[in-house]
N, C-alpha and C positions, 0 to 999 in steps of 0.2 A: 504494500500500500504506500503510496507516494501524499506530501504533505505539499501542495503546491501553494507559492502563496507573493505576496510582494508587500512591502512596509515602505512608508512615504514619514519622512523626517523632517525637523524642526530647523535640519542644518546645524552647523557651528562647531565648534570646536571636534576634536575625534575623540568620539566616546564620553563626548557630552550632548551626545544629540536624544533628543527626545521623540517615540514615534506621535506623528500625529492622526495617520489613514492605516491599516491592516487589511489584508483579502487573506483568505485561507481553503484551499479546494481539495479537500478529501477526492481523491483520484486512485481507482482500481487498474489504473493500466489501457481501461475501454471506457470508463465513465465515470464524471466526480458523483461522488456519493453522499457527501456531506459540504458545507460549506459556512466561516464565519466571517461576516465582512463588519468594520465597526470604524465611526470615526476614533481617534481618542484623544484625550485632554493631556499634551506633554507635559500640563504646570509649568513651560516657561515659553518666550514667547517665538514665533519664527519666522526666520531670517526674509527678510525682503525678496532674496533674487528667489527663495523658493515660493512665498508666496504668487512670485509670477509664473513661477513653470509649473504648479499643482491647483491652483487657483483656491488653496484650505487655506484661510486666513484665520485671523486668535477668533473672530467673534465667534466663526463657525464649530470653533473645540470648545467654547465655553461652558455647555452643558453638556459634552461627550461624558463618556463615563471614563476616567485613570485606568492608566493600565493595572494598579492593582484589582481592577474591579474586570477586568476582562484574562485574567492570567489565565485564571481554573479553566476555560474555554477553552484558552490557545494550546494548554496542556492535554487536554481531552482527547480535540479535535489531532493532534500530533503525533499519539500516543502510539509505537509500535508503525508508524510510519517513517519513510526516508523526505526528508527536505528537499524539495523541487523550486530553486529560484535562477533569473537570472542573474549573475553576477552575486552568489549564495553567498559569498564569504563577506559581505556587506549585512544581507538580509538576516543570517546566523548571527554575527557580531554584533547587530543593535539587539534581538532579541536577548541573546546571553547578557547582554549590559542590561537591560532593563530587570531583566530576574533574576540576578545579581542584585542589583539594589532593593529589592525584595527580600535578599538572604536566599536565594532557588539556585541552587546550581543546576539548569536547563542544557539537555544533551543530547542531541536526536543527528543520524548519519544525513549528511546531506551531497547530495547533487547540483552541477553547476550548467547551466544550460549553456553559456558562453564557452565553456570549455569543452564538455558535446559538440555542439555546434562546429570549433573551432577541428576537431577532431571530424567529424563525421559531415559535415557539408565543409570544405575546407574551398579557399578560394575566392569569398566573400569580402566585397569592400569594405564592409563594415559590420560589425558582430555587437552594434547598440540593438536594442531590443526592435527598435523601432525601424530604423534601418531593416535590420534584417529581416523578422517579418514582411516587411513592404517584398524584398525583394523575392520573397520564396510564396509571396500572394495569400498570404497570413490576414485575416481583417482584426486592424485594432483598432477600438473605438476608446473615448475616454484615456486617451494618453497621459502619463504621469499622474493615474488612478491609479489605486490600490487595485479595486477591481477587472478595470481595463487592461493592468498589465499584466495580469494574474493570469486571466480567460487569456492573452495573446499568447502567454508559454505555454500555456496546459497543450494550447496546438501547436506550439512549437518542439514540445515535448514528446508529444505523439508521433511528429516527424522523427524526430530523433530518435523511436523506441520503432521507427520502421525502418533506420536505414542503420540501427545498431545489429550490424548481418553477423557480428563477431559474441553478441548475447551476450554483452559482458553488463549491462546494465540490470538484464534479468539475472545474472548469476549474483549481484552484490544486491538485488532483491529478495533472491533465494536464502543466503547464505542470512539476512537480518532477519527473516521469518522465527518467530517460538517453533520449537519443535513440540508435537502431538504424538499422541501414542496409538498404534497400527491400530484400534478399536474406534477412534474417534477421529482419525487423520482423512481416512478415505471422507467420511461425509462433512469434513470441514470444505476440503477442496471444491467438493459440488457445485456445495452452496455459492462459490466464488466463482464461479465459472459461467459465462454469456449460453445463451441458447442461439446463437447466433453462427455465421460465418464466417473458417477463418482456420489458423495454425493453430495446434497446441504442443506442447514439449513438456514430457515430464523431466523430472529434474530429483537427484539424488539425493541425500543430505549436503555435499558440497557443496552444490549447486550443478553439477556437470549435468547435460543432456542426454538422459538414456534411451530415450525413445520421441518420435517427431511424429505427427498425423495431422488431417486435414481433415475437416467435413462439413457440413453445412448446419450443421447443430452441436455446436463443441462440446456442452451437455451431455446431451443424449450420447454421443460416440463416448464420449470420458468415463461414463455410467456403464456402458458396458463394456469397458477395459475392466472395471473396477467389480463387474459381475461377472464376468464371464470364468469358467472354473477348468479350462486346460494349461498346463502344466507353464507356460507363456506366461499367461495372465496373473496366474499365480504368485511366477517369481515377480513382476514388475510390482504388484498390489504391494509385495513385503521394500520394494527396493524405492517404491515413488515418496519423494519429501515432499513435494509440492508442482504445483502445474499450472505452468507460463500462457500464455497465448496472445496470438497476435489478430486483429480481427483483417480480413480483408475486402468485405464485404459484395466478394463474388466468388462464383466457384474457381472460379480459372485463375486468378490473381491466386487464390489457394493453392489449387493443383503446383503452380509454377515455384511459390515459394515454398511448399514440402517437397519438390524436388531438386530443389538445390540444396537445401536445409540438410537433406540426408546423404547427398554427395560430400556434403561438403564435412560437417560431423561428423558423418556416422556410426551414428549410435549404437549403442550396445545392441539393441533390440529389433530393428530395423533390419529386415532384409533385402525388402520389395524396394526396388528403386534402384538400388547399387549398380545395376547394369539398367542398357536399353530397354527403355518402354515399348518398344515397336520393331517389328519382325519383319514389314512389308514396306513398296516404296511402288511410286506410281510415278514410269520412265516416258519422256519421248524422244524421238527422232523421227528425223527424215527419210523418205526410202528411194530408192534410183525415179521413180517418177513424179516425185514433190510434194505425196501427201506425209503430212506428218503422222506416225504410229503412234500408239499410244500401249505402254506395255507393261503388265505389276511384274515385280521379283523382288527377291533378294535384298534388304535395306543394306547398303554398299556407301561407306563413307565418301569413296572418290567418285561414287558417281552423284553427279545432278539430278536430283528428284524433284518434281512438281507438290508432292505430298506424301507423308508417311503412314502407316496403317501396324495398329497393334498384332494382326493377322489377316492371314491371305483369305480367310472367309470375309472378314471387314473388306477388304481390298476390294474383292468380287463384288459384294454387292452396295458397295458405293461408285463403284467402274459402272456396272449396270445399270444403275438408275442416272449417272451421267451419259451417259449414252445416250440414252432415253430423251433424256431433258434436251439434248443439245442435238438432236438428231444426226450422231456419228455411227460411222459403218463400224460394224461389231468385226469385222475383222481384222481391219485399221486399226482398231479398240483391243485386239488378243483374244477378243472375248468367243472368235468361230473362227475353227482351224478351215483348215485346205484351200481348194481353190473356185476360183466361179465368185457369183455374187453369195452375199450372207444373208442370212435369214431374216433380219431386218428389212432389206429391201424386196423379199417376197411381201412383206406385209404393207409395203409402202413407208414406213418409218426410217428407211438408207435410203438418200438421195441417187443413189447410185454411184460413190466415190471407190466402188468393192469393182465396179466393172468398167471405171474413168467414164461412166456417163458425166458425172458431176465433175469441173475442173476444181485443180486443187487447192487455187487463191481463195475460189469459194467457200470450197470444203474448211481448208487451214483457218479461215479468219474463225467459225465457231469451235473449233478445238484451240484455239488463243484464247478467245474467251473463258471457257474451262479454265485452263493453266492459269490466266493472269487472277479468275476468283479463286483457284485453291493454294495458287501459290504467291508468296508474299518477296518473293528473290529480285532486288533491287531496287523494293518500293521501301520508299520513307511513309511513315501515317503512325496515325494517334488510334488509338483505342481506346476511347471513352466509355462507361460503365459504372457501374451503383457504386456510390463511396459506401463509407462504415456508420455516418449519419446522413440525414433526411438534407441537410445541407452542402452536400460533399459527393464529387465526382470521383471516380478512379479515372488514370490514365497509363496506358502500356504505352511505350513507344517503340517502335520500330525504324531504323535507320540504313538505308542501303539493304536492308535486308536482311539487318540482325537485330534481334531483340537485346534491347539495351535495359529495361529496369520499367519500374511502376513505382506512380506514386500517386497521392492523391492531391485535391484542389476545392476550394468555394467554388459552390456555384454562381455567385457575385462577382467570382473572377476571372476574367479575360485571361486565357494560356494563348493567346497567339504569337509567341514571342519566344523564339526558339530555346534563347539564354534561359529565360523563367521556364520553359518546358525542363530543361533539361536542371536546373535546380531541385524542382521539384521529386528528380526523378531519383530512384533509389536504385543503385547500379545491380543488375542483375546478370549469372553468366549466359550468356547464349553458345547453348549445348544442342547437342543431336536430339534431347528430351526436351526443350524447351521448344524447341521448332515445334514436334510432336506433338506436343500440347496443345500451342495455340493453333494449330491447322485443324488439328481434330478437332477443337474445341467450336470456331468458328466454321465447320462444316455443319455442325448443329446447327437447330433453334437458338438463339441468342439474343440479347438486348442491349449489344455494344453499339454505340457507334462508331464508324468508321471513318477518320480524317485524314482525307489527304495532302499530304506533307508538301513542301516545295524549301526544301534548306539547304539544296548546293548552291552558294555563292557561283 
């Protein structure tokens, strides 16, 4: 549990400042839970240049409540959570001085967004809150609030807790967690866990990653890790400390980050995934009279494939029903041996490219069309798609023809702009699986949209 929060001061001397504004957002990782927002009375009075960048002037603290009257809160609200601020080592420092003059020695592990950031989005002209948000298409309202600046990390946060690929943020989560005892741990974890879409990772008592899954009810799939009673199940039940998750708010953005996740860890537990997803590949060429063939085998590193297939039974009858669609000669297609025309044009459905009735500029231009919708080789475009809230898109990008990363965006916000696309984006590797995915994926029903790119200078 992360303790997000941002404190607005009196100014003056160091470690004689007093706060005057506090925000405080209880945060699970996917959603704040709790939250304490309060003006407060410092008892002394504050500095001029602050009253012009926070607009809290003395009249307005004069019936706030002292921070001794608000302490037991911030205490509460804190309690067994990690501190989440921008530039924390400010935001810890005034709290400790204040609770410190109370007699509290006040102690809770914290986190620095600025130094995240600096780490994990690296590059950036400017690493002020404000600044940077603007430039990663962040909306902050109420600048140099308490509140304002609070809500602009928590999303700034979430960036960072997607493009932390190395899970060291979830492991020093892990690792502050109380530990529970195997009768009461499995149903502690549940109860914390999204019914939603997305990664989960169990996690040891170190915090190490022993097992990665994806599903579209992390709940429900977790519950039955947790039930299920073969010999697997079993050992994970006695080995799980706690269970991470990352939401992604589609399936495919799932798919893509459980299998790199397990490439890349590979977990104790984990077998599916470590090799190839896919078995088949769907080939063309040209033959001595210009129509282009169209032909499944073998999935072949060096060769150039249009599209991949789990199995040749997939292979067949996705071949088949493009056929169908695109009215190509099933022999052209692999799909009818020997010689003569194919069975298709007994029925009228081959134009006759099987007997060169049909010329083959004709014939080729709908078999490009095929190719250019299953295959994505040399185009740039966007994949737009359901973010993880009701305000938030996802976006895949594809560049040249390689999948480069996802990330998400407001939808208040304009991505046209290649720099901010690519901010945004959380580097992903583009593998022979990853191709896979998203081909297969987008052969489906789907509800992405599709943007076409224009970014070679």
């Amino acid at each position: 549990m992360y303790a997000i929060l941002d404190i607005e001061t009196t100014g003056g001397k160091y470690n004689e400042e007093g706060i005057t504004e506090i925000a405080i957002y209880k945060f699970d990782g996917f959603k704040v839970v709790d939250q304490f927002i309060s003006l407060v009375n410092p008892e002394q009075p504050i500095q001029p240049f602050v009253v012009n960048l926070t607009g809290i002037n003395n009249d307005m603290l004069r019936n706030a409540p002292k921070f001794y009257e608000v302490a037991k809160r911030i205490v509460e609200i804190t309690k067994d959570c990690i501190l989440v601020a921008h530039n924390a080592k400010f935001d810890y420092r005034i709290l400790r001085t204040e609770f410190r003059r109370l007699g509290f020695e006040y102690e809770r592990k914290s986190l620095c967004t600025v130094e995240l950031s600096q780490k994990l989005i690296p590059g950036q002209p400017s690493y002020s809150l404000g600044k940077l948000v603007r430039s990663l298409g962040i909306p902050l309202s109420d600048r140099h609030r308490a509140s304002g600046d609070a809500q602009a990390t928590i999303k700034l946060f979430k960036m960072l807790l997607a493009k932390d690929v190395e899970k060291n943020i979830m492991k020093e989560h892990v690792r502050k967690e109380p530990k529970k005892n195997l009768d009461t741990k499995l149903v502690f974890i549940l109860e914390e866990l999204p019914s939603e879409t997305g990664v989960y990772y169990f996690h040891n008592e170190n915090g190490d990653i022993i097992y990665v899954g994806k599903s579209r009810n992390i709940r429900k799939r977790v519950n039955q890790h947790f039930t299920n009673d073969n010999p697997k199940s079993r050992e994970m039940q006695k080995k799980v400390a706690s269970v991470s998750f990352e939401l992604t708010g589609n399936e495919l953005i799932a798919l893509l980050k459980e299998n790199q996740e397990i490439k890349q860890i590979k977990p104790k537990y984990n077998r599916a995934l470590k090799r190839d997803i896919f078995s088949h590949a769907l080939y063309h060429s040209v033959d001595e009279k210009g129509y282009i063939n169209l032909k499944i085998g073998k999935a072949v590193s060096s060769r150039d494939r249009i599209t991949t297939f789990s199995s040749l039974r997939s292979a067949k009858n996705s071949l088949t029903k493009w056929v169908e669609e695109y009215e190509l000669c099933e022999r052209l297609s692999g799909l009818h041996g020997g010689k003569g025309n194919c069975f298709a044009y007994t029925i009228k459905s081959c134009h006759g490219a099987c007997v060169e009735e049909e010329q083959p500029e004709t014939y080729n231009e709908r078999v490009r069309e095929l190719i250019d919708r299953y295959s994505y080789k040399n185009k740039d475009m966007l994949l737009v798609g359901r973010g993880r809230e009701v305000d938030e898109k996802s976006a895949l990008l594809i560049e040249d023809g390689e999948f480069k990363g996802v990330g998400y965006f407001n939808l208040n916000h304009q991505i046209n702009n290649l720099d901010i696309i690519r901010s945004i984006i959380t580097p992903m590797n583009n593998n022979r699986d990853a191709e896979h995915i998203i081909q297969s994926f987008l052969r489906k029903k789907h509800q992405f949209k599709i943007i076409q790119l224009s970014i070679h200078e």
